[in-house]
C-alpha positions as CSV (number, residue, x, y, z in Angstrom):
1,X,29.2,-2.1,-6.0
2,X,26.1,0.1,-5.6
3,X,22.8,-2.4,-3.9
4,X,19.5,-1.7,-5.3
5,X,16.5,-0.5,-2.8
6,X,12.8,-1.3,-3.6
7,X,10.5,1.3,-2.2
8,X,6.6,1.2,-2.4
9,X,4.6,4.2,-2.4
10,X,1.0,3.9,-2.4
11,X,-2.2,6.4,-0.4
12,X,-4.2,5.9,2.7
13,X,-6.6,3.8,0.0
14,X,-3.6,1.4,-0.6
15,X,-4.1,2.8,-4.0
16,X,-0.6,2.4,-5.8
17,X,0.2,6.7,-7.7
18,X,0.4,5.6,-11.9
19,X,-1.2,2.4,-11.6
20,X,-5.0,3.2,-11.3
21,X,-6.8,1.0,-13.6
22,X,-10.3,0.7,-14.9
23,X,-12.6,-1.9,-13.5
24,X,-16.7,-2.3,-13.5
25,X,-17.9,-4.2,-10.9
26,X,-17.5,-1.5,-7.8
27,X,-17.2,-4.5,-5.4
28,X,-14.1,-5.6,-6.9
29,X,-12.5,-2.1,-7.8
30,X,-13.5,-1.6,-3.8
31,X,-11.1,-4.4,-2.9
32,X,-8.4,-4.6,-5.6
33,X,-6.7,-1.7,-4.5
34,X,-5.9,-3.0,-0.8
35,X,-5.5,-6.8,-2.5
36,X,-2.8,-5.6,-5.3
37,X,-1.0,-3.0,-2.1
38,X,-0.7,-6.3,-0.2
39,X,0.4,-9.0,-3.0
40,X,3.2,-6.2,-4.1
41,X,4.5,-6.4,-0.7
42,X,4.6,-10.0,-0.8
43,X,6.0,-10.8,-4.4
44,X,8.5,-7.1,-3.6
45,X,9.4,-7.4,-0.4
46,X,10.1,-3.9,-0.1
47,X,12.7,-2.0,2.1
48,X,10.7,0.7,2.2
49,X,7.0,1.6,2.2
50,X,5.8,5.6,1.8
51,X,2.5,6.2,2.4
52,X,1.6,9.6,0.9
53,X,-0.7,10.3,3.3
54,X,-1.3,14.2,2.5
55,X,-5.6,13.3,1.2
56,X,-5.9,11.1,4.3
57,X,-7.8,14.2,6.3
58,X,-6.1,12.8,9.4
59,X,-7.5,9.0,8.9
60,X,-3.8,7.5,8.0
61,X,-3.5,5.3,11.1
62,X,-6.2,2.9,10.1
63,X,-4.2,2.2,6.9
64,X,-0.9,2.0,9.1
65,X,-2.2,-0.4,11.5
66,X,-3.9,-2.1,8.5
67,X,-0.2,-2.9,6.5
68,X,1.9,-3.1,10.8
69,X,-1.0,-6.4,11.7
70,X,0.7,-8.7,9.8
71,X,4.0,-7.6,10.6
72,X,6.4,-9.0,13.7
73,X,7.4,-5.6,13.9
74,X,5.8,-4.4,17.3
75,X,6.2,-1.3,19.3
């Protein structure tokens, strides 16, 4: 019996690769990314989370202490 593994990728934006979508009010398209990153992981519940991280420019950890606050994972 094999057991299935849910794995979210998604950019230093919380932008999800493939699933850009087109929106007009810049205010909203400035939030939805981040919103929709962090309602996948609650409806998901992912074992895994990739960031690709590779346009980041060296400014990942903001978006890694963004998606660690809520977790009761601390180091």
């Amino acid at each position: 019996m094999s057991a299935a593994t849910t794995i979210v990728v998604a950019r230093e934006d919380f932008s999800i690769p493939g699933g850009e979508y087109h929106v007009e009010d810049a205010a909203v398209l400035a939030m939805q990314p981040e919103f929709r990153f962090f309602h996948l992981l609650r409806e998901a519940k992912p074992d895994v989370v990739l960031l690709d991280l590779s346009r980041a420019s060296g400014n990942g950890v903001e978006t890694i202490l963004k998606i660690r606050s809520p977790s009761q994972v601390k180091t």
